[in-house]
N, C-alpha and C positions, 0 to 999 in steps of 0.2 A: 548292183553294188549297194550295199547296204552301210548304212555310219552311222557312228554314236556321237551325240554333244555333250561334252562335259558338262556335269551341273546335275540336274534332279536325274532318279533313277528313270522316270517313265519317258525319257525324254523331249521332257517339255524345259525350257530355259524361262518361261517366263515372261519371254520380251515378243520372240516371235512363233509362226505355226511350226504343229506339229510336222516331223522329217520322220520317214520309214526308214527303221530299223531291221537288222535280223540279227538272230543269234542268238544267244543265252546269256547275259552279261556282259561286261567290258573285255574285248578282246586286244591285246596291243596292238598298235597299230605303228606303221613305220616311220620313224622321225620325224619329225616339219623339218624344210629345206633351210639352207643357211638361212638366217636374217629373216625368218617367218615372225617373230616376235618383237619386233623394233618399238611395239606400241605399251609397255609392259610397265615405264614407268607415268605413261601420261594416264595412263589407265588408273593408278594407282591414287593420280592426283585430282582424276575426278569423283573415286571414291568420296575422300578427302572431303571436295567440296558438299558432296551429296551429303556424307556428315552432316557438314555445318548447317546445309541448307532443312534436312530433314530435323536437325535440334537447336536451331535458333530461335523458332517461335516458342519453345519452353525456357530455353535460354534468359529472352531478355527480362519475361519479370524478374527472374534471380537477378541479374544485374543490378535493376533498377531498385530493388526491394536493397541491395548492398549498399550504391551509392545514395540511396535515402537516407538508410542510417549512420552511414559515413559522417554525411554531411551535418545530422542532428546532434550528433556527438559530437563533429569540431565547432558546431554550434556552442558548446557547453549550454545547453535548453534543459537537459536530461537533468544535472545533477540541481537544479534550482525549483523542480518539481518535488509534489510530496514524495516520499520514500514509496511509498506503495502504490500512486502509480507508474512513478520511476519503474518500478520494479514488472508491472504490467505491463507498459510497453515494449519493455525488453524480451516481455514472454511472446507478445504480438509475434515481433520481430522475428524469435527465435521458433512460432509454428510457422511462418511464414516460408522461412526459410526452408523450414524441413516437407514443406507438400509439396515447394518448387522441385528441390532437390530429388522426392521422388516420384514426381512424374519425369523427370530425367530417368533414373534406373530403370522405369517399363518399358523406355523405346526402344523402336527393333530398327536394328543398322542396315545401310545398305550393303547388299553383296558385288561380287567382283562382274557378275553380270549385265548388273544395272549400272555400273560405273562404264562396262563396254558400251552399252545401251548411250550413256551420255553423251562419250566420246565421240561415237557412231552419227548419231544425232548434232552433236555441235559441229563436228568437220564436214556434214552434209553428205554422207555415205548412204548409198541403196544396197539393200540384196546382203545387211550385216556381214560386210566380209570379215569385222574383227570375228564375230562369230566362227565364222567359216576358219577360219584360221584356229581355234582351239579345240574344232572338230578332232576325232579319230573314227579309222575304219572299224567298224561292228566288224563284216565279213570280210574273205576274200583277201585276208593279210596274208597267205602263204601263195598265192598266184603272182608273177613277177608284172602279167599285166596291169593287173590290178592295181598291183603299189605304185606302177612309172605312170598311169592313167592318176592316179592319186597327187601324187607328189606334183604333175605338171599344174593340177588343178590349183593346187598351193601357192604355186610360184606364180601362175596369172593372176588369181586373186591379190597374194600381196603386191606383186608390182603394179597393180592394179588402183591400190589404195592412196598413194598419195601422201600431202604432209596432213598431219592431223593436230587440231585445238580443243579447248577446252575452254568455254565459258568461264568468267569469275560467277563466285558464288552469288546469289538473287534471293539478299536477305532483308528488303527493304519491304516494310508492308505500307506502304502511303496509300493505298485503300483503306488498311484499319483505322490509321491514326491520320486524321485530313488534317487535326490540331496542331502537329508534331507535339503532343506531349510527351512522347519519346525523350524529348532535349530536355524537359524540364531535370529531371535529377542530374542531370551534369552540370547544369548552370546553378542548382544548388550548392553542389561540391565545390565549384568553383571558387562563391563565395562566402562558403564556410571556412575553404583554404585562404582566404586572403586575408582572413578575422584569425584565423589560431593556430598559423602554419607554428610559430616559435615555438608552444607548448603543446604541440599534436598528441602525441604519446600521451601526455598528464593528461589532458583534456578526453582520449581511446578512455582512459583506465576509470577517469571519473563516471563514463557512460555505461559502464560495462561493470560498475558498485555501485547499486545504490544504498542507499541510506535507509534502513529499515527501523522502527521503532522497537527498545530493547535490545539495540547495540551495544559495544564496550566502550566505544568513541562517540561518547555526549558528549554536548556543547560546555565549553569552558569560558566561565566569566573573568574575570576581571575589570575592576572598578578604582580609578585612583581619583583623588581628591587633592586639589592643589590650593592651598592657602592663598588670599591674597599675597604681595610682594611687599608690603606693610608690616607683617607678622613677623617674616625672617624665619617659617618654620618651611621644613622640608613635603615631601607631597607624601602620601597616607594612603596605603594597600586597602581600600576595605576589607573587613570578610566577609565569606557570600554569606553566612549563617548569623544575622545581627545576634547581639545577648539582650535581649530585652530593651536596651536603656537607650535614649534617644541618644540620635549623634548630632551633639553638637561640635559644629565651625564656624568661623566666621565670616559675615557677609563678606561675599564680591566672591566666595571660592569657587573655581571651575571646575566639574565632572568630568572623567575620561573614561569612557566603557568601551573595552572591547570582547568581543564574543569570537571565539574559535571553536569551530566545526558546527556550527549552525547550519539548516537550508533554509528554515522558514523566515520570514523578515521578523526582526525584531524593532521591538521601542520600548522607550521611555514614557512611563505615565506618573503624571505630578499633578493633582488639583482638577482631575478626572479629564486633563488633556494630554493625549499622547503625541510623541515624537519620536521619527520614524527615524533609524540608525543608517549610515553610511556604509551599502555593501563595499568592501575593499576585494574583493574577490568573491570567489564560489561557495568559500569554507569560511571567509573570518569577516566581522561589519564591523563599526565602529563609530562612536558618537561623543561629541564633546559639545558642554552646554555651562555656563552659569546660575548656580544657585542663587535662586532671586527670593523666594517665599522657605518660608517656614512647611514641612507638612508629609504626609506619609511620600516615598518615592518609590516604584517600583518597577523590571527589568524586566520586558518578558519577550520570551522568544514564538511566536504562531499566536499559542492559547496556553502556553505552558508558562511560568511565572519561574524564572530565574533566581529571583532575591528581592529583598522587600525590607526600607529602611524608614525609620522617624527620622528626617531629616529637622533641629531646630539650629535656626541661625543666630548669630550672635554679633550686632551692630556693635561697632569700635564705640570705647567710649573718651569722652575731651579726657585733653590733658589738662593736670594741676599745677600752676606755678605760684611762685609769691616771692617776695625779696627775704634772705635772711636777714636783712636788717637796711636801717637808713645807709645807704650808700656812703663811704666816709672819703674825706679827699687828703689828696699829700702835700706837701709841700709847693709843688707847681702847680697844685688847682686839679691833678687829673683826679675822678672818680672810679672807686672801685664798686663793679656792681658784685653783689654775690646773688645767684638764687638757687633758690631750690625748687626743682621740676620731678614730677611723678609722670608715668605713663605706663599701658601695660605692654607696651611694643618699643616706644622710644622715642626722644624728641626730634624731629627735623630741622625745628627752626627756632631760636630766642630769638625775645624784638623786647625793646624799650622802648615804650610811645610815649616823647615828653610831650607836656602843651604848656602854654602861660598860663599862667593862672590871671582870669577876668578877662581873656579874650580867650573864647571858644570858638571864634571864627576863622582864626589864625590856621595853617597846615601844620599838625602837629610833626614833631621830628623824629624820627625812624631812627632807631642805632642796632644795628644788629652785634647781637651777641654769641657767646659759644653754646652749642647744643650738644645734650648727650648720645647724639646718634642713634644707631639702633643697639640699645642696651633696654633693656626694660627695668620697671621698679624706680626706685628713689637715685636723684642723682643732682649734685652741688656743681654748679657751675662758675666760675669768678672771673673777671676782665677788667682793663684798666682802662678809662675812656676820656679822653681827653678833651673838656666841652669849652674851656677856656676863653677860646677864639671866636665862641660861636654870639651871634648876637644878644640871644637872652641871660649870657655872663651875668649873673650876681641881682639876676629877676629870679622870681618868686615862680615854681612850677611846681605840678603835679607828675610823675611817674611811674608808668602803668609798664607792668611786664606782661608780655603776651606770648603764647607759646602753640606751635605747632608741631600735631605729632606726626609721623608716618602715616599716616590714614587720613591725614588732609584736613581736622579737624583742628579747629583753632581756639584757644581758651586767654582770657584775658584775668589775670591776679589781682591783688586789693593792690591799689594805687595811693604812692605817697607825695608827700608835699616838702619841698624843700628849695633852698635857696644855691642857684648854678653858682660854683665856686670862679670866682676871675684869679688871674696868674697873676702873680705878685712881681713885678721888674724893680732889680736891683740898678741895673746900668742907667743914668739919669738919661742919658738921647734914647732910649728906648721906652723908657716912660713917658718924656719929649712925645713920643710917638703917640705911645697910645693913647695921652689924651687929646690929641689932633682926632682919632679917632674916635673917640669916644663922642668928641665934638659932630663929629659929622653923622654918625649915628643918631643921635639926638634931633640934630636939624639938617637937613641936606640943603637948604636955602644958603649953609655958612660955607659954602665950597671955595667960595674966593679968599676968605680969611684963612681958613688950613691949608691953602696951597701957600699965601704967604708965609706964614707960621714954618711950612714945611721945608721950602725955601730959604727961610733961616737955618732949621736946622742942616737941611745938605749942605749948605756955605760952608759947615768947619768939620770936614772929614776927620780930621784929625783925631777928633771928641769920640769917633765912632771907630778909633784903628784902621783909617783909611780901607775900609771897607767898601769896595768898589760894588759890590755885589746893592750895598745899601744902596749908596748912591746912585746909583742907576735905576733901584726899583722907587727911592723917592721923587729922584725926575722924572718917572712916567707917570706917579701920582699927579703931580705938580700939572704935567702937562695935560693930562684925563681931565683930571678937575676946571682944565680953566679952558680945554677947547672943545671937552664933549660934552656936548650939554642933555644928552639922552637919559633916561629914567633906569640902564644899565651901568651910566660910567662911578656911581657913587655906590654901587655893591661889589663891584670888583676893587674900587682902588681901596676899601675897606678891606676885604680880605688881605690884598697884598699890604697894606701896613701891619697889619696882624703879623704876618713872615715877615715883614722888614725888624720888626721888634724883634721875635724870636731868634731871627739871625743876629743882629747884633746882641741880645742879649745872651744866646746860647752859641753862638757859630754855625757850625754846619752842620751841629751834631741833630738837631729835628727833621732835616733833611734824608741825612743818613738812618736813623730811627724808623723815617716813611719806608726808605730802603726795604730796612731789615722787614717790617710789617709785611709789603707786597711780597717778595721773598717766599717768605713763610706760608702765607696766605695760597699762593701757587703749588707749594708742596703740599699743602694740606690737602687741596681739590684734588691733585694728582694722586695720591695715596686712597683720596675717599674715592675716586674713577676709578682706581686700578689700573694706571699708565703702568708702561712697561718699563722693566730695572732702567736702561739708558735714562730713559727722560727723569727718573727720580735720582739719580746722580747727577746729573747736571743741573734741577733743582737744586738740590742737597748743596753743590760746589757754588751757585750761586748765594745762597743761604749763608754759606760759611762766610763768603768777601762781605757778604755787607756787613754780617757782625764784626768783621774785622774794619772794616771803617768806622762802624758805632761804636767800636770799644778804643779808636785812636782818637775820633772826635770828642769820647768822652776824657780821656787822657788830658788832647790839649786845653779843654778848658779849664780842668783843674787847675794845669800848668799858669794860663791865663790870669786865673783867679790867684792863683797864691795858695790853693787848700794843699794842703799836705795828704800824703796818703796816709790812711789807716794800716796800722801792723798786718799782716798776715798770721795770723793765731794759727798754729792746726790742730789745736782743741776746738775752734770756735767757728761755729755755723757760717760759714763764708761762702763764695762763689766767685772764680779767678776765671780767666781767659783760657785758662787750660779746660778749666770742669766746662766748660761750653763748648770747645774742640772737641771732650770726649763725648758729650751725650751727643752731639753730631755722628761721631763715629759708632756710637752704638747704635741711633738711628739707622742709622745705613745699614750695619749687619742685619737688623731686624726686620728690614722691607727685603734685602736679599734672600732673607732664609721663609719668608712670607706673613710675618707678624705686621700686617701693616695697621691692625687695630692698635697694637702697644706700642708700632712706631707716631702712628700718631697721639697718641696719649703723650707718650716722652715729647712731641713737637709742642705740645697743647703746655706741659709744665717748665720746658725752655722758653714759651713766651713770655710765661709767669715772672720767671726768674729776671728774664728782661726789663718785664714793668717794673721791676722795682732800682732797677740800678740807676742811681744820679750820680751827677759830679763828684758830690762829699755830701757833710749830714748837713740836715734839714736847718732852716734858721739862718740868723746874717751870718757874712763870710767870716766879720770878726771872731762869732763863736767858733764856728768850722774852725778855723785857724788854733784858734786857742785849743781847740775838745786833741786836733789833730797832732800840736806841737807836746800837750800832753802825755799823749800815751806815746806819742815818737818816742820822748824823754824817757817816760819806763822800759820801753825797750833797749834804750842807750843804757839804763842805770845797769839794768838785769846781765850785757853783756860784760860790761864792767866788772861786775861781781863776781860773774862766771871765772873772767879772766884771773881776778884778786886771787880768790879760791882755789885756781891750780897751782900760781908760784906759792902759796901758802902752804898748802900740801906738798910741793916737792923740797922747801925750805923743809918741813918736818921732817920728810922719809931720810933729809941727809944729814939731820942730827941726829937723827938712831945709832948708836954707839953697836960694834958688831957682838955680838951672841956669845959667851964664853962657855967653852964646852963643858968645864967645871967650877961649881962654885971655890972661892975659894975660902978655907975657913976660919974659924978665928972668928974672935970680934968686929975684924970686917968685914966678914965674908957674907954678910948679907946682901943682899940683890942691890942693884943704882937703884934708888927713889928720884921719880919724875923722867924718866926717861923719857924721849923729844921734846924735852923741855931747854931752852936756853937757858945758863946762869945768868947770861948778861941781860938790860933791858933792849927789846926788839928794836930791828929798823926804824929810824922815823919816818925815809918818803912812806913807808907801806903802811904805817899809822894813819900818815896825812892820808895819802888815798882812800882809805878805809873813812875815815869820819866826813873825808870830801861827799862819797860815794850816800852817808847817810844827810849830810844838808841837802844835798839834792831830793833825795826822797822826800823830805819835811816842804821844799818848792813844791816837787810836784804835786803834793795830795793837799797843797793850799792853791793852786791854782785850781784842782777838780773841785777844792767847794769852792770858787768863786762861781763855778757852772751851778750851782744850786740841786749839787748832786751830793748822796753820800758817798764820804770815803770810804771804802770795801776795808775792814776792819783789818785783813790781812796784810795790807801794807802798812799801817801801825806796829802789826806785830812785826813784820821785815824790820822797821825800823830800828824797834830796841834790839834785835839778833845783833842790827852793825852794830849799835853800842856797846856791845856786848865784844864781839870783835874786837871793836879798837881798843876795850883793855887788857882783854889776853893777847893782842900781840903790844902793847905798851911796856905788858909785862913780861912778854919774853916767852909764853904758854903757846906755841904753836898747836897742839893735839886741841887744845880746848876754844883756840881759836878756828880750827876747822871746822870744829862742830857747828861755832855761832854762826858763823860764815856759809855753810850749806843753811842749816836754817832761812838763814836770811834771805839766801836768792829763789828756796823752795816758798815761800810767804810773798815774795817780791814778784816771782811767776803769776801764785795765783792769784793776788791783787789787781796785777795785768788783765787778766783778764777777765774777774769781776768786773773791771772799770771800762775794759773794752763792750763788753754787753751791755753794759747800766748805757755806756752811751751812745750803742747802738740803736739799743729799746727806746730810748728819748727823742735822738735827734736823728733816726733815718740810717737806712744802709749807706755807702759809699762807692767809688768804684769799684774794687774790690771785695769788699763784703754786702752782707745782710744783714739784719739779724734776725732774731728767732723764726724760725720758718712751718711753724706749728706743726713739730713731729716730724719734718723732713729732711731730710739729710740735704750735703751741698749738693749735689745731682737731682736735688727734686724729687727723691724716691723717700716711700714710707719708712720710718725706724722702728726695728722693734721696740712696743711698748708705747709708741707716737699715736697717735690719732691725726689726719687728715680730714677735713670736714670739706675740701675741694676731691675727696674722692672716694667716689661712689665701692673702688677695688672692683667693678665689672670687666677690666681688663688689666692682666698682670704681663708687666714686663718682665721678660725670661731671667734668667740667671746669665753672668758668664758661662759658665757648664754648658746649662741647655743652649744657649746660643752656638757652642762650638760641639754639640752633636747634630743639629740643624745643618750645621756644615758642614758635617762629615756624613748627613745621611745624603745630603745636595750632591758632595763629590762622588759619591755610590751611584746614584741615579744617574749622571751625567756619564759616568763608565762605563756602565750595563748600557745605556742608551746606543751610546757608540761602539759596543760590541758588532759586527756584522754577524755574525755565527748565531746571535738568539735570531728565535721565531720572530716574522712580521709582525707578530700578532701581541709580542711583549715588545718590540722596540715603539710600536705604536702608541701603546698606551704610556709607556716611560715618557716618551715626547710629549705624550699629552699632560703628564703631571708638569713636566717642566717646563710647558707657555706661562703657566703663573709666575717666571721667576726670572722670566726674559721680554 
């Protein structure tokens, strides 16, 4: 019986000996019996394995050659090389790739024989029954013996076979590699994944472009320049292409470069030393440094030169101050400093440095005064300083203005010489005082004598209006002096006699005055800080009660004294308790809407207005008294007049005879002659009042020259208009006494108030007014056509108008803000303009 083995034509299988055949080619052969093939799928899977095992050793360099450059490119190592070998190792890479790849395509697969062969082999079979089993008969297929001799042979064989295995694949070469460098590229990937797992992809894409010379994506510079914070200017773009001319800034400014799409490291070279930039990433570096030298500066990125600049520096220069004049003082001794400061950025700080003159050993006395901020250029500053109290009163000093700019430099002015003004006291136990004081100043050895002395004077409260406040600060003298005998107790109880005097000569109003100072002084920091709106309204509302007690303190002393108030003109440069309400309330709109420069300017010319306001005018009470009972009087005259001049006027319109709609003719048909005229002679109370009304005028302009003032020519002329008056209504001429009548109170006005300013300009403002305010209006603001020499005009205070578009752009902002429907990305920045305003 002859059979054929599936597989090669000659049949040979490959695996085992040649089997006799007969016949002429494959003849079929009969069936295999049930269940002859049960081995077909493990067969299949040790193909499979034979696979893997036959193309693993060309396999894993591909692997290894992948995870290599996996891991160099999560590295990000590729893009921070130059471009062209960036570019070559990518080529590496990419033949690397391609030899592995085709010694893969030459290999020759295992067949379905050799996979029998495996199986055969691994489940420990003799005598190849899987073999045997994919046999067919060559001959002898149409003999019945043949086929049932066939078929039994099948059915012993396979039941014969058993359960059958398959080895796992045997793809380990630990002969080849005894190092296991096999592990190393995984442990690379490893920790290239733990370094840039977040930007894997970016980091893929950057390995896989490099960056080749004569690209469209060169490196891009930028350079900014930041001014000192002395200057007040904003920070400066260079260009990358200077124009010839050197760039000057000024010292202290800071450089900020940044470079995008760079690979090579760049720096900065200045004075043939370089400084190397701050990579920020793969693509962008970055450097920021201090301008210290003058001298060429240049950018470069590898060996390529960026930009190239003359850098020349420019050192701040001092500021120039000087006094516009000897300091002049008021009535109560305070001085007014004025000066004048130059700078090219802006003042930080005024200083008055007194000393005594013939002791230079002495600590001189510091006064700080007002400075023009950062305003640059020329700029007048004035203040009212009150040195009275201080111990070198009415010695001999020198006056040295010093000034500091923004830039920390400090300049000292020509120094003058003069004599510290002392406070004049009116009240005799206050004088009592201060020469107790004065005494102890002189000699501290006489402490037992001024405590007696003083002790006199507390004995009779009375003297002093029972002023409890006195009395109590002159028994803690009293008791200082006589039981502390320390080299401290005789400079304090000097000061407080100083307040003990002030108080009873001025009451509370010094006190309250302190008030208003601190006050002010708070809001002013807080505006130059930039506190937020809450805390400058509650400033602001503090601000306003103290004026309100400065301006009632000053009330009752007047009261006290007897001075009369001054008229209220409103022709005439004045200042009321109102205009000081308002420039408060303007204030305030002006820090809401973010003018806090011209809010503070308007706080800086309300102090102004404050230094000047006393009790009444300057000089003894008597005069005050007299200058005030005065112009009272023209006031009283003037309304009297007014009054005359109406009944005068409706007496005429009601002797007007009515209108005849035809003349009638004739000899008498001519028109009435004198019509609103009386036949008869006028009233006489309204005579008498009329000529009353003129003796009083002739009192009052002989009491203004007993002041050693001119009488304003125009109330001479008021006077003859009443004379004039009283004879046309004597005589019964109503029409032509109207005339003289307006006259008269039109000339009696403006007499008023020539005489009101003649005695402002002499003897001082009052509580109520001022006078002349050099060009300023009541509110402290410039007039047209005025000159201010306390202002520089570096900062203008808004209009009403602009102030109330400011709040109408405020209310806009605030709307849009709280829209929910805009973009994130505009309610963000809305919010952001509107922290300055909250």
């Amino acid at each position: 019986m002859a059979i054929r083995r599936p597989g090669r034509p000659d049949g040979r299988n490959g695996i085992g000996t040649d089997v006799p055949v007969s016949g002429h080619g494959r003849a079929p052969g009969p069936a295999p019996v049930r269940g002859a093939r049960p081995h077909a799928l493990i067969v299949a899977r040790a193909r499979l394995i034979l696979t893997l095992e036959t193309a693993w050793p060309r396999l894993l360099p591909l692997l290894a050659l992948i995870l290599v450059f996996a891991a160099i490119a999560l590295s990000d190592l590729l893009p921070r090389l130059p471009g062209w070998l960036h570019a070559g190792i990518l080529a590496l890479f990419a033949a690397g790739t391609a030899g592995l790849c085709a010694r893969l395509a030459v290999l020759r697969w295992p067949d379905r024989a050799a996979a029998a062969r495996r199986v055969e082999h691994d489940s420990g079979l003799t005598h190849r029954p899987l073999q045997v089993l994919e046999d067919r008969l060559a001959a002898g297929t149409g003999d019945p013996a043949t086929r049932a001799l066939w078929t039994e042979q099948l059915r012993r064989v396979a039941g014969g076979i058993g359960p059958l295995s398959v080895r796992p694949p045997a793809i380990g070469f630990p002969w080849r590699d005894p190092f296991r460098i096999r592990f190393l590229p995984v442990v690379l990937l490893g920790i290239a994944l733990a370094a840039g797992w977040q930007d894997a992809p970016d980091r893929l894409a950057r390995a896989l472009l490099p960056h080749l010379p004569g690209g469209t994506d060169g490196p891009v510079l930028q350079v900014w320049i930041t001014p000192p914070a002395y200057t007040g200017a904003p920070p400066l773009l260079l260009p990358s292409e200077p124009d010839g001319h050197p760039l000057t800034v000024p010292a202290g400014t800071t450089l900020l470069a940044v470079i995008q799409g760079g690979r090579a490291p760049a720096r900065l070279i200045r004075d043939r030393q370089s400084q190397p930039f701050e990579r920020l990433d793969v693509g962008s570096q970055r450097l920021e440094t201090a301008l210290t030298r003058s001298g060429p500066l240049s950018i470069r990125l590898g060996r390529r030169r960026l930009a190239l600049w003359d850098v020349a520096l420019e050192d701040p220069t001092p500021p120039a101050i000087a006094f516009a004049g000897v300091p002049e003082s008021d009535a109560d001794g305070r001085l007014r400093f004025e000066i004048i400061s130059r700078d090219d950025y802006g003042i930080s700080k005024t200083e008055a440095v007194i000393r005594r003159t013939g002791s230079p050993e002495e600590e001189p006395l510091v006064i700080d005064l007002p400075a023009s901020g950062p305003h640059p250029g020329e700029a007048r500053q004035s203040a009212w300083i009150d040195l009275t109290g201080h111990l070198w009163a009415g010695m001999t000093v020198t006056i040295e203005p010093v000034a500091t700019n923004l830039a920390g430099l400090k300049t000292a002015g020509p120094a003058i010489q003069m004599v510290l003004p002392e406070r004049e006291f009116h009240h005799p136990v206050a004088r009592a005082v201060i020469v107790e004081r004065h005494r102890l100043i002189a000699d501290s050895s006489s402490r037992e004598g001024v405590a007696r002395n003083l002790a006199a004077i507390a004995s009779q409260p009375a003297a002093y209006g029972n002023n409890l406040t006195a009395f109590l600060a002159l028994a803690t003298s009293i008791s200082r002096l006589s039981r502390d005998q320390s080299d401290n107790a005789v400079p304090s109880v000097v000061d407080m006699l100083w307040q003990t005097a002030l108080g009873i000569e001025d009451g509370d109003r010094p006190a309250a005055r302190r008030a208003v100072d601190e006050a002010a002084e708070a809001l002013e920091r807080a505006l130059a800080e930039g506190a937020s709106q809450a805390e400058i309204e509650q400033l602001t509302n503090q601000l306003r009660q103290a004026m309100e007690r400065y301006l009632d303190a000053l009330a009752r002393q007047a009261m006290e004294r007897g001075v009369p108030p001054i008229p209220v003109d409103p022709d005439r440069n004045g200042i009321t308790a109102e205009d000081l309400d308002g420039m408060l309330n303007q204030m305030r709109e002006l820090s809401r809407t973010g003018s806090t420069e011209a809010a503070r300017r308007l706080l800086g010319d309300m102090r102004q207005l404050l230094d000047g306001l006393r009790v009444g005018p300057s000089g003894s009470d008597a005069t005050a008294r007299k200058a005030g009972k005065a112009l009272q009087d023209l006031d009283d005259i003037a309304k009297d007049q007014r009054q005359l001049l109406d009944e005068t006027f409706r007496r005429s319109q009601r002797a007007q005879p009515p209108v005849p709609q035809l003349p009638p003719p004739g000899p008498g048909g001519e028109g009435r002659q004198g019509e609103g005229r009386d036949a008869k002679p006028g009233d006489a109370a309204t005579v008498q009042r009329q000529d009353a009304l003129r003796r009083r005028l002739d009192a009052v302009m002989k009491s203004l020259g007993d002041l050693d003032m001119d009488v304003p020519r125009s109330l001479g002329q008021s006077g003859q208009a009443m004379g004039d008056a009283t004879r046309q209504l004597r005589n019964g001429d109503l029409d032509d006494a109207v005339d003289a009548q307006t006259e008269a109170l039109t000339r009696l006005q403006e007499g008023a108030r020539a005489a009101t300013e003649t005695l402002s300009r002499r003897m001082g403002p009052g509580v109520v007014g001022r006078g002349p305010m050099n060009g300023r209006d009541p509110l402290g603001r410039p007039m047209p056509g005025g000159s201010d020499p306390d202002d520089d005009h570096s900062v203008k205070i808004p209009a009403q108008a602009d102030q109330q578009k400011a709040r109408d752009v405020l209310m806009e902002l605030r709307r849009r803000a709280g829209q929910a429907d805009r973009p994130d990305v505009e309610r963000g920045y809305l919010q952001r303009l509107l922290k300055q305003f909250f």
